[in-house]
N, C-alpha and C positions, 0 to 999 in steps of 0.2 A: 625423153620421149620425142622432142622437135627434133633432136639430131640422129635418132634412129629415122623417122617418117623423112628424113631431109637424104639420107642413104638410101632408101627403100625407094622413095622416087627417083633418084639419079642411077638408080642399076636395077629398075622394072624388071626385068628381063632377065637378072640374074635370082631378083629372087622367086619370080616365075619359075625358073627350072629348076632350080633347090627346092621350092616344094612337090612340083611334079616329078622331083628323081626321090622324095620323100617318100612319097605315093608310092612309084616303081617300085622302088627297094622292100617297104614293107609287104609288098605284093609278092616279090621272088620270094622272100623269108618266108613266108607263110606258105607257099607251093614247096620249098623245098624240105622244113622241119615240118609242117602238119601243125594244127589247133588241137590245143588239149584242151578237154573241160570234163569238170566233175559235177557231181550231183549228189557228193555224199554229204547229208546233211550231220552226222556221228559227229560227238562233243569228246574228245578224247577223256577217260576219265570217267565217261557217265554210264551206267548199269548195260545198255545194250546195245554198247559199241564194247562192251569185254565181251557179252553174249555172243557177239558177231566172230572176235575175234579167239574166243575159245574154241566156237563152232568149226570155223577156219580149220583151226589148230586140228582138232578132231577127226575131221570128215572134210576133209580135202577135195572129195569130188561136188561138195556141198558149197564152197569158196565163192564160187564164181555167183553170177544173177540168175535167177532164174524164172523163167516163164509159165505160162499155164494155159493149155490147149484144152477149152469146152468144148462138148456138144454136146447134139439138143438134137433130139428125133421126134417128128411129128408126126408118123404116118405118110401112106406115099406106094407108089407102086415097087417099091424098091426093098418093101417089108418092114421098113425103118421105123414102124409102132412101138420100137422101144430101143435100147440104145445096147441090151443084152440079145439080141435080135442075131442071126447069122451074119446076115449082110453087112449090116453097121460092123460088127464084131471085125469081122475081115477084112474090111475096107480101111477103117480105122486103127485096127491092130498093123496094115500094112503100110501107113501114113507114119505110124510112130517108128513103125523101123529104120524107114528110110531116113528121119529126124535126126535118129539117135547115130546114120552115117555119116552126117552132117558133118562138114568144118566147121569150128565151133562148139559144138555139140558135145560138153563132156558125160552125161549120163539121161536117159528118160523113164522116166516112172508113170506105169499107166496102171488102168484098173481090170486088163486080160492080158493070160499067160502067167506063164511061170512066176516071172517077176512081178505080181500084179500087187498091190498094195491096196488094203482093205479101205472101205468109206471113200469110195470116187464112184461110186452110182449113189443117184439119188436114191431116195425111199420110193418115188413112183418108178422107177426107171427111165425116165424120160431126160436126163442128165447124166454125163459122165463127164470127166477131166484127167488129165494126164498135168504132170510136172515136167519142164525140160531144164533141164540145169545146163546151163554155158560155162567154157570153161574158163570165161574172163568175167570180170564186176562191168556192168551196164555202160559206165562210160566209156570203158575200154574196147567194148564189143564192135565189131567190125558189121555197118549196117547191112552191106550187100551180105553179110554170112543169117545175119536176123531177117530179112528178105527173104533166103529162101527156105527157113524153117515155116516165117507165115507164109510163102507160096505153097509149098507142099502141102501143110496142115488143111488150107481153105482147100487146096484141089479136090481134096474128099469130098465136098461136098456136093460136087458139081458128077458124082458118079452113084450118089444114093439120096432118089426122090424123096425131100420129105426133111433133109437132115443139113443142118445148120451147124457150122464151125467157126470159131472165134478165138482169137487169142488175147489174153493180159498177160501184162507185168513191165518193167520196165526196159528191158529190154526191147519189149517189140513196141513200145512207145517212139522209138527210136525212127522206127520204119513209114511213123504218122507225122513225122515232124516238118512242117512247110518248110522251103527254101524261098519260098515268093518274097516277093522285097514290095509288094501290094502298099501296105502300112508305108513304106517311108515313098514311096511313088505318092500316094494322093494326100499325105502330108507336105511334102515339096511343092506341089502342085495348088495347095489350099493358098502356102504361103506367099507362091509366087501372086496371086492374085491379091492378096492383101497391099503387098508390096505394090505392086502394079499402082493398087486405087492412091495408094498412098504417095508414091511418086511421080507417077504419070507419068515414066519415060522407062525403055522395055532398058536399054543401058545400068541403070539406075538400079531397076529391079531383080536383074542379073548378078550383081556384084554379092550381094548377101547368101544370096544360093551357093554360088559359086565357090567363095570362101567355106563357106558351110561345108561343103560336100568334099571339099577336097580335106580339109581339117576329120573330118568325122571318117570319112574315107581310108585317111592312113592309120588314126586311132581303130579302126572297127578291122584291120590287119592286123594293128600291132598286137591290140586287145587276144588275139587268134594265141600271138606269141609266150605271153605270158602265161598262160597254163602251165611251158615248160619249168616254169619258177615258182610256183605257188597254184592251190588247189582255185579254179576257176569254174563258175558256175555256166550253166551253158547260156542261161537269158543275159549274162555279163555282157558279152556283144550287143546282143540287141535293145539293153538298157543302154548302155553306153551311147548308141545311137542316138534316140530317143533323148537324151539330156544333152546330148550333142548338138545333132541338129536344132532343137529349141535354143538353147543358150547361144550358138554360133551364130543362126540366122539374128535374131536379139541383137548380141552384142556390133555385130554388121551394120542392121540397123539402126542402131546409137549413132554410129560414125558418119553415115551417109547421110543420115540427117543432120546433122550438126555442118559436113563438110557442104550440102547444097543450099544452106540457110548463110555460106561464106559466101558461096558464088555468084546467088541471090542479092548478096552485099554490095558485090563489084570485085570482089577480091580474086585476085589470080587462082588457076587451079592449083599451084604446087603450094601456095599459101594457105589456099583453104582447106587444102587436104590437112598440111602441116597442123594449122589450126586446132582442125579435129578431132585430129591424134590426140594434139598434144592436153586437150581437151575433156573432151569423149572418150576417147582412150583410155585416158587416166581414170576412166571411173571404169572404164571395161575390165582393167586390167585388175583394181578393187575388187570391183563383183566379181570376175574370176578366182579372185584368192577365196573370199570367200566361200563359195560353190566347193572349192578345194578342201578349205578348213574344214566345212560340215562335212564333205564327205568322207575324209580320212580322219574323222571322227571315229567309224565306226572299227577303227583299230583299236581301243581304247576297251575294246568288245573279248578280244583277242580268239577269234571264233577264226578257224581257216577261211572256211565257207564265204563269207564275208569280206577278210582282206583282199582277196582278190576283186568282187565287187568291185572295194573303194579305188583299190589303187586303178583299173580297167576304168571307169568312172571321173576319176582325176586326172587319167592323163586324156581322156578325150576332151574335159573342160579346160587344162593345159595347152591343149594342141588349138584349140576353137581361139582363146586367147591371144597364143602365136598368130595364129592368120589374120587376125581383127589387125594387129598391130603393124603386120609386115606385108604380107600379101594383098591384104584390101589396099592401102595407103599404093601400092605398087599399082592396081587395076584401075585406082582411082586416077593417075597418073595419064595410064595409058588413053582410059575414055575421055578424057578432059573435057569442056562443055557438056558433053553428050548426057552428063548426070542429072542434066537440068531437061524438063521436055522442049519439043518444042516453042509452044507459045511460051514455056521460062524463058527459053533462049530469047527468042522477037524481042519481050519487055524488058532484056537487059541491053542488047543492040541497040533499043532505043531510049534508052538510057534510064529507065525507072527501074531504080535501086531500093530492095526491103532496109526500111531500118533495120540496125543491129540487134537487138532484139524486142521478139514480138510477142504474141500473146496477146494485145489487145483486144483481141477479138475473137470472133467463131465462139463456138459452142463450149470448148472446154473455157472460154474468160468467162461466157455467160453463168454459167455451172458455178465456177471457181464464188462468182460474187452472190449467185443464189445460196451456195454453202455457208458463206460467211454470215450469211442474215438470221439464216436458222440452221445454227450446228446442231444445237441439244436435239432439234426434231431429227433429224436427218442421223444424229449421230445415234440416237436412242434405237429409227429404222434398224440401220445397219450391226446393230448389237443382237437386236431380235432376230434378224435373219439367221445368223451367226449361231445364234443359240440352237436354234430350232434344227438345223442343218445336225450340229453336234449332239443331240439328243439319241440318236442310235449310239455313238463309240457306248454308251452305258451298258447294252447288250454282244459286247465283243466277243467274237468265240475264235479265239487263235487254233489254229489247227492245221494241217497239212489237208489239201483236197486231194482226191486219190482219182483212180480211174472213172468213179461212179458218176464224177463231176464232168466229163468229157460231156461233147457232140455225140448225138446219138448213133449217126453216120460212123462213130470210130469202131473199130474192130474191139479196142480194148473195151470200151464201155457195154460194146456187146455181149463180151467177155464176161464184163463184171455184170452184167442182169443177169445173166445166166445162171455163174455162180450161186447169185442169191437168192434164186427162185427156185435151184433145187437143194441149195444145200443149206440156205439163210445166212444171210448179209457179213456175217463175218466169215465166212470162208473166205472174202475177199484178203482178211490182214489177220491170216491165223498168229497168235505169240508164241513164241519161239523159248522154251526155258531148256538153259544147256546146265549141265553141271559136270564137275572136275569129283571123280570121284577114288578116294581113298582107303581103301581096304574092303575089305566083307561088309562091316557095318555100312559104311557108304551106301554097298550098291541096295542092300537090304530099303536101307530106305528110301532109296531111289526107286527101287520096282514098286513100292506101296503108296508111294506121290500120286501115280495116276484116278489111286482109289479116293485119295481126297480131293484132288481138285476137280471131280468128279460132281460132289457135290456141293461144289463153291456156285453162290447167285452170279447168274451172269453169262455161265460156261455153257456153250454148247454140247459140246465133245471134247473129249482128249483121248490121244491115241496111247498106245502104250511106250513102254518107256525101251529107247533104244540104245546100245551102247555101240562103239565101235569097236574095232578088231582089237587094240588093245586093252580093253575094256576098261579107259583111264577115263572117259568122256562119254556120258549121254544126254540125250537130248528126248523133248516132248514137247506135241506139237498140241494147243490148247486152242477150239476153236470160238469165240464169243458170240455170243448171241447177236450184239448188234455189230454195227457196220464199223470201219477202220476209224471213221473222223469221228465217231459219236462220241458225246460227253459220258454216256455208260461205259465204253470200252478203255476210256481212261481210267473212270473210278476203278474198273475192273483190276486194271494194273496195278495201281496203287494198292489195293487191296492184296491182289498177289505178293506182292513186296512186303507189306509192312505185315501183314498178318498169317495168310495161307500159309507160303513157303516157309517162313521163319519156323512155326509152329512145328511145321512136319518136319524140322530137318534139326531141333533142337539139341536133340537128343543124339545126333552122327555130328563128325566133321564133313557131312556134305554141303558145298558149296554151291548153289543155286542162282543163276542169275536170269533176268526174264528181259527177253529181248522179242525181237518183229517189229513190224510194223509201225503199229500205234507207238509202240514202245519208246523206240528211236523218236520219232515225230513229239511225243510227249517233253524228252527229253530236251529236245534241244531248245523246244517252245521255253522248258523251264529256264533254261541257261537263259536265255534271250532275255523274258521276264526280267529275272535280276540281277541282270546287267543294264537296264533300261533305261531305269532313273540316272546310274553316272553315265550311261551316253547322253541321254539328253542335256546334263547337267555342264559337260563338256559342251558342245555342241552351243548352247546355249550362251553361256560364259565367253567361248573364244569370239564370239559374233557379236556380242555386248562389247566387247574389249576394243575389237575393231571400230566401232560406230563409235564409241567413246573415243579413242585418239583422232580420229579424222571430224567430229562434227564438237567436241567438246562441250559436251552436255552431256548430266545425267540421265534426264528426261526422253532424248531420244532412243537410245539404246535399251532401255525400260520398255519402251512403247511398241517399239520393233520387236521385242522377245513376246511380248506379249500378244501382238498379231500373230507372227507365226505362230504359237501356239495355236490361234483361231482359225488360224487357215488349216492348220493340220487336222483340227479339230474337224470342221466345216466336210471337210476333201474325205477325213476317214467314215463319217457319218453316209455319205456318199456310195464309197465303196462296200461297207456291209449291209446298205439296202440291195445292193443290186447284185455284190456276189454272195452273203449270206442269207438275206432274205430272199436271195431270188427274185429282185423286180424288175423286170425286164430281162435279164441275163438270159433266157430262151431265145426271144428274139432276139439279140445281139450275136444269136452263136455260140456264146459263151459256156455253153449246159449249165446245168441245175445247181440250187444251192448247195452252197457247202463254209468249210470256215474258212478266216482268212489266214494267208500261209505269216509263221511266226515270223520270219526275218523282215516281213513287209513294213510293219511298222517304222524298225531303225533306218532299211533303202530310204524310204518315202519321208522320214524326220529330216533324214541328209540332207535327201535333195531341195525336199520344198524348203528348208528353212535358207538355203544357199540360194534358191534362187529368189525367195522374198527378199533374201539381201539387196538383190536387185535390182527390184522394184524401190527398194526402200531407199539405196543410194541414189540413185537416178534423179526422185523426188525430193529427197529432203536437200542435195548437194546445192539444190539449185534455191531451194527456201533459205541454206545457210547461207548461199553467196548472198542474198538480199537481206538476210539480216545484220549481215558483217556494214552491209552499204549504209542501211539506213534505221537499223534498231527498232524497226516497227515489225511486230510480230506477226498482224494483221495484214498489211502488206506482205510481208514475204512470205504465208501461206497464202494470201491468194497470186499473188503469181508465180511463184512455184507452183503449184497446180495446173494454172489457166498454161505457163508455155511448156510443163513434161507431156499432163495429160493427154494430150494427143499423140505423142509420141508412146506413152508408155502403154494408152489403150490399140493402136496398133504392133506394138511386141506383145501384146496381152495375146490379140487375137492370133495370132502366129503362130506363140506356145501351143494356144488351144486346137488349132489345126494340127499340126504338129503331133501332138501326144493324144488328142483324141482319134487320129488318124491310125492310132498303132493297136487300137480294140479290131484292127480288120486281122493282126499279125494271124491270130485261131489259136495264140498260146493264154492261156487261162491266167497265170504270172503276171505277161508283158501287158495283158488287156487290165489288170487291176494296177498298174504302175500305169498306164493310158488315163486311165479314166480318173482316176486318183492325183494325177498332176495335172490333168486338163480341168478336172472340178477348182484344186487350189490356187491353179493360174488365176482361173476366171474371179471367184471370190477373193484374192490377191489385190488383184488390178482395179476390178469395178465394184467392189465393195469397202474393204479396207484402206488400199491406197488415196482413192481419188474419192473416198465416202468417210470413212470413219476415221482414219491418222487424221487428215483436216481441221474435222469438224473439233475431236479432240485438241487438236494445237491452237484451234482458236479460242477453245473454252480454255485452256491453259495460258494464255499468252505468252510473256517473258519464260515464264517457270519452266517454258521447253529447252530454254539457253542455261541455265542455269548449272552453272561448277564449282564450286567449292576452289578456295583460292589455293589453300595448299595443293589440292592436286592437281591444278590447273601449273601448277609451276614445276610439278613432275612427271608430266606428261610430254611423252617426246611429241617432237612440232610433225605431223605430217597434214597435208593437203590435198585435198583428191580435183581443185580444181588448182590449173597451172598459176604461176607469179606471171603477172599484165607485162606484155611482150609490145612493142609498137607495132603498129596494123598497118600496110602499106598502101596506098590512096586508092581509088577506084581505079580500074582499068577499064576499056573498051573489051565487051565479050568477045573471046576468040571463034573464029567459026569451028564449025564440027571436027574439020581435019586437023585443026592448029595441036603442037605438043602441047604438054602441059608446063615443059622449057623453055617454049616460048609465051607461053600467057604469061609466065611468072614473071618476066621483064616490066619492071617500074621501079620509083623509089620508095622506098619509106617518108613516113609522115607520123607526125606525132599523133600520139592515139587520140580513135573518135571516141565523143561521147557515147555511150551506149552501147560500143561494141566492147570494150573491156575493162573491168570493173575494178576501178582499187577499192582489194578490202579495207573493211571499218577496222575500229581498234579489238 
């Protein structure tokens, strides 16, 4: 690590424009092949991904995504008292045609004319809906072609008083999708100011951003790139971001604190920088593997959907890593004194040098010695909080939110009131049952399906049964009573499956599979489900494994799995008050309750337990170096606390800026991974780290070091802090312009006390 940061300083410049032709290039790549991403959330193998793809199979002009044009007649000088009305009739019969001329546009189904298809007026008349089928799947759809199907659609309404148009489906979701980069502006902006208080010199403050943005910058390209390789979800980018920026700026901050706490010393800038790396670094580079581990964890899932996630996700905490190591140590270079403020600068000119390490003081030593006094109280607080916070995960309702969930401002959500008010709540996620049908008897019982599930609880309507041209495939459209996310419209399925269908079709070889909406959504919640336990299980284990070779102890790697669990706990209790129960999530923007989406769980497992790794190395690395020194347990948690804590509660607050800065993004997803990593930062930092590990390591004392000899003799040797280098004597501070090649001029000196520590046995 000293010999990389010892290259990185001697050709600044070179590896300045290596990363900025890094940047460039992923920038032309991405203009030139285009960003792929998907949204198919389909588990290959499961009931209504064959539905999908029998359906496919069948009825080809059906293939593609397809959308759904309401409207809603209120009266008006325009005749528009009902939606069977002339005017309406012809305005709107003349809006679908033009639709159906559309680029894009493989078929439109409305409720007048020739082709009209029965049940799209309501019973009052005050509603109708048309279907447009596209002739590509939603993520493939060309936005500006989805633009102007909702431009035409809505024009109608601007020529018959009284009469209100709206579009769903996902497709025209597409058309609602911000480009604003809002979220990472006033997250950058939170941090810089943290950073600010925290350095006091704008130089200083600079460097972590910096780093940050150019790291996360080429990963949030490259991330673009990767679609063409693997199925990629479209919030991939903008999570990636979001664990990007937080852990980048972080890990920056490690460094630059560590390297002006050298400079602070007397120490040249190329040596402090050195230092730092080789230092700070080395723990950045740990917590980065980690972050890594958890996240490409969830391959273990073997879910498309997901790989992509992890790996969009591992290479932006890869990329953030790289720049901590090479690019900062290069800028640190360049700014030389300037890392210090002013007045640092004055009281090193005149000669007053920080001892080598501090902590004796401020408010995190004071804290540090007030914990020790009373862990059990302090340690019992911080259990209760913890508790109480996790008391909601017992009402978890996994589920996909649908449109209903939006901003009431969206078109789609307009869409979807509409829907439900004239035709009730599940028209929004009719189920889909296709079947492969085989001779006479087949179809026999396929036309008399409609009359049973007719009278299954639950069903709204069902249409009649359709077959196609070569009459090998039909399909029926089942409307449910309640809404898409609801816990009814699941039983309902399940019920179709295991009992309806089965029943009516015992007696043919017709094969019957029941797809839509919920269907799919259900599904993949399932797969996720019981896969759950061996990701966590993975996840857990490899992080244990880690902390076990580097701190050699059993006790701490036990203690660490067991926080993150807390945290997870704490953060998800969090999330389903506010996007399931709907507490606050109106005013936030965020629309109305609904469940939480299935995959969130495993993201939010990854990320939060990689980055409590974080927190956890930081803290404990530095208790371990004082226990290696001096065998007092008591001692080395409290100053392990009294010199991270101030450091770790400014990366705390960072995170928190950072990822609570991205509930402004307006996507419903990125604001529950916001709010959900910004809850676990916070309870991470200022509750468990700097409150409950402590309090617990003092009531345990020794028994936190504790290894078993045999495995202590099979455990390979790693160190996350460097082997004691000699330290070279003070120097006189250089002024602002001086290099950092020339402060580094003096000799070595046998090392100080205090500045570097031979470990104990």
């Amino acid at each position: 690590m000293a010999r990389l940061t010892r290259w990185c300083l001697r050709h600044r410049l070179v590896v300045v424009a290596l990363w900025l032709a890094a940047l460039a290039g992923a920038g032309a790549a991405v203009l030139s092949a285009g960003a792929v991403y998907s949204n198919d959330y389909g588990v290959t193998g499961t009931e209504s991904v064959e539905a999908r793809e029998l359906l496919s199979e069948g009825f080809p002009q059906q293939a593609g995504d397809s959308g759904t044009v309401v409207w809603h007649a209120d009266g008006g000088r325009g005749g528009g008292g009902d939606v069977t009305d002339r005017p309406v009739q012809h305005r709107m019969g003349e809006a679908l045609d033009e639709i159906a001329e559309l680029p894009g546009v493989a078929q439109v189904t409305g409720p007048y004319g020739a082709g009209a298809a029965g049940g799209r007026i309501s019973d009052d008349g005050s509603t109708a809906y048309a279907t447009v089928h596209f002739a590509e799947p939603a993520e493939d759809l060309d936005k500006a072609q989805v633009g102007a199907v909702v431009a035409t659609a809505r024009a109608a309404a601007d020529d018959v008083d009284g009469l209100d148009v709206a579009l769903g489906g996902a497709g025209v979701a597409l058309t609602e999708g911000t480009t604003s980069h809002l979220s990472e502006l006033v997250g950058v902006a939170a941090a810089a100011v943290v950073l600010l208080l925290a350095f006091g010199s704008l130089a200083a403050m600079l460097l972590p951003l910096v780093t940050a943005l150019v790291s996360v910058g080429t990963a949030y390209l490259g991330t673009g790139l990767l679609g063409h390789a693997m199925a990629l979800a479209d919030f991939a980018p903008m999570l990636g971001t979001l664990i990007g920026l937080g852990v980048g700026i972080d890990y920056a901050l490690f460094i630059v604190t560590r390297h002006r706490r050298g400079l602070k010393q007397g120490l040249p800038v190329a040596v402090a920088a050195e230092r730092a790396v080789a230092s700070a670094g080395r723990a950045v580079v740990f917590a980065g593997a980690t972050v890594c581990i958890a996240l490409m964890g969830m391959l273990v899932l073997r879910l498309d959907f997901l790989n992509g996630v992890a790996v969009a996700s591992s290479l932006t905490v890869v990329l953030a890593v790289l720049a901590s190591v090479t690019l900062l140590p290069s800028l640190l270079g360049a700014i030389g004194m300037r890392a210090l403020s002013r007045r640092e600068r004055a009281r090193l000119a005149a000669g007053h040098t920080e001892a080598a390490e501090g902590g004796g003081g401020g408010r995190t030593a004071r804290w540090s010695a007030f914990l020790e006094r009373h862990p059990k109280l302090l340690g019992g607080v911080a259990a209760a909080v913890m508790a109480v916070l996790a008391l909601p995960v017992l009402g978890l309702h996994l589920g996909t939110s649908d449109q209903g969930n939006g901003p009431a401002t969206a078109t789609t959500r307009q869409a979807y009131d509409m829907l439900s008010d004239g035709f009730g709540p599940g028209a929004n996620g009719p189920l889909t049952l296709v079947a492969e049908i085989d001779g006479a008897p087949g179809k026999l019982a396929f036309d008399d399906l409609p009359d049973r599930l007719r009278g299954t609880k639950g069903v709204a309507a069902v249409t009649d049964a359709t077959l196609n041209g070569s009459g090998d495939t039909g399909v029926i459209t089942v409307v449910p009573e309640t809404s898409p996310q609801a816990r009814a419209t699941s039983r309902l399925v399940e019920r179709l499956r295991a009992d309806v269908v089965p029943q009516a079709t015992e007696s043919s070889t017709l094969n019957v599979r029941v797809g839509g909406l919920t269907a799919s959504y259900d599904d993949f919640a399932t797969v996720i489900l019981g896969k759950l336990p061996l990701f966590l299980g993975v996840v857990v284990a490899l992080g244990s494994v880690l902390l076990l070779v580097a701190f050699r102890s059993i006790g701490i790697p036990v203690k660490a799995a067991v926080m993150n669990v807390l945290a997870v706990a704490g953060s998800f209790g969090v999330v389903i008050a506010v996007f399931q129960w709907g507490w606050g999530s109106g005013l936030l923007g965020l629309g109305g309750a609904g469940p939480i989406e299935p995959f969130l769980p495993v993201i939010m497992i990854a990320v939060l337990f990689g980055l409590s790794m974080d927190y956890q190395v930081f803290l404990v690395s530095r208790m371990y170096e004082e226990w290696r020194l001096t065998g007092d347990n008591r001692r080395a948690v409290r100053v392990g606390l009294a010199e991270t804590g101030r450091v770790i509660n400014s990366a705390a607050a960072i995170m928190i800026a950072v990822f609570g800065a991205f509930v402004l993004s307006g996507d419903r997803i990125i604001a529950m991974f916001g709010i959900g990593l910004a809850v676990a930062v916070a309870l991470d930092a200022f509750v468990l780290r700097t409150l409950l590990v402590p309090a617990l390591m003092h009531l345990l004392g020794g028994a936190n070091w504790w290894l078993p000899g045999w495995l202590e003799r099979r455990l390979p040797r790693f160190s996350i802090e460097p082997e004691p280098v000699p330290v070279p004597a003070a120097v006189p501070a250089a002024a602002d312009g001086d290099s950092a090649a020339d402060t580094a001029a003096g000799g070595l000196v046998p090392e100080q006390r205090g500045d570097v520590r031979t470990p104990g046995p």
